[in-house]
Steps between C-alpha positions, in 0.01 A plus 500: 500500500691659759783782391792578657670826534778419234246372239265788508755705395764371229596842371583616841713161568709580143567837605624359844692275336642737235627752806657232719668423161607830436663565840660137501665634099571865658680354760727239307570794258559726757718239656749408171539878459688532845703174439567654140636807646678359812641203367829662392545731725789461792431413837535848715733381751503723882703770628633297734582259194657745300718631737677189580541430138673829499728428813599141335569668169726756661665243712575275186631816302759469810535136529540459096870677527605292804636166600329212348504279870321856651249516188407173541425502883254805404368338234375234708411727805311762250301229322383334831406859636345598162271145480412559907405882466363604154152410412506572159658185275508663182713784644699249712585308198620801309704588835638137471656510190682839570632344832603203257688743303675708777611156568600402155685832472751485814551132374620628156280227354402535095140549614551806619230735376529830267419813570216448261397193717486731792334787345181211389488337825499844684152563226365202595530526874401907527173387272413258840541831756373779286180500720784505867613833432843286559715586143689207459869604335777204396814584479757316257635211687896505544550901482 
């Protein structure tokens, strides 16, 4: 009878078997832990990010008290600069509906946000450049 290599040894072939199975468990374990922890946290947008948030935010704080005709001409210039230049969508979209209200705001439409409003969104957005060094601050639209 001629033996082979993996029958002359059946204990060493389970203990093989039980390490590749060990590092195959560590590894999905290991991996669910990170998606456990990272799955709510907020994307970390750049610096470069961040500060243009902060440049449309202070523009809107401007354009909010103006004209409606000039408010919407930025609105539609900012959002096609914002969409071209920032990377980060989550921080973008957050940017987007402050724009929305700077231009809901100079329109005196009923949708115009509260300070409250304001004061979330602005929690929200910081949360997405609290890695930029960038501190994000939203003024009350219309002041």
């Amino acid at each position: 009878m001629d033996t082979t290599p993996t029958t002359q040894n059946p204990k060493r072939n389970r203990l093989v078997i039980g390490a590749v199975t060990a590092v195959i468990a560590g590894a999905l374990v290991a991996g669910a832990g990170y998606w456990w922890l990272d799955r709510d946290e907020l994307s970390q947008a750049s610096a470069d990010d961040c500060r243009l948030a902060q440049r449309i935010i202070t523009e809107a704080g401007r354009i909010s008290t103006g004209p409606a005709p000039e408010a919407e001409a930025w609105w539609k210039k900012t959002g096609d600069e914002r969409r071209a230049q920032m990377k980060d969508g989550y921080l973008g979209a957050k940017i987007s509906q402050y724009e929305g209200w700077a231009l809901a705001t100079a329109q005196k439409s009923p949708e115009a946000p509260s300070a409250k409003d304001v004061k979330n969104l602005q929690e929200e957005a910081r949360g997405h450049c609290s890695d930029s060094g960038v501190t994000l601050t939203m003024p009350p639209l219309g002041a």
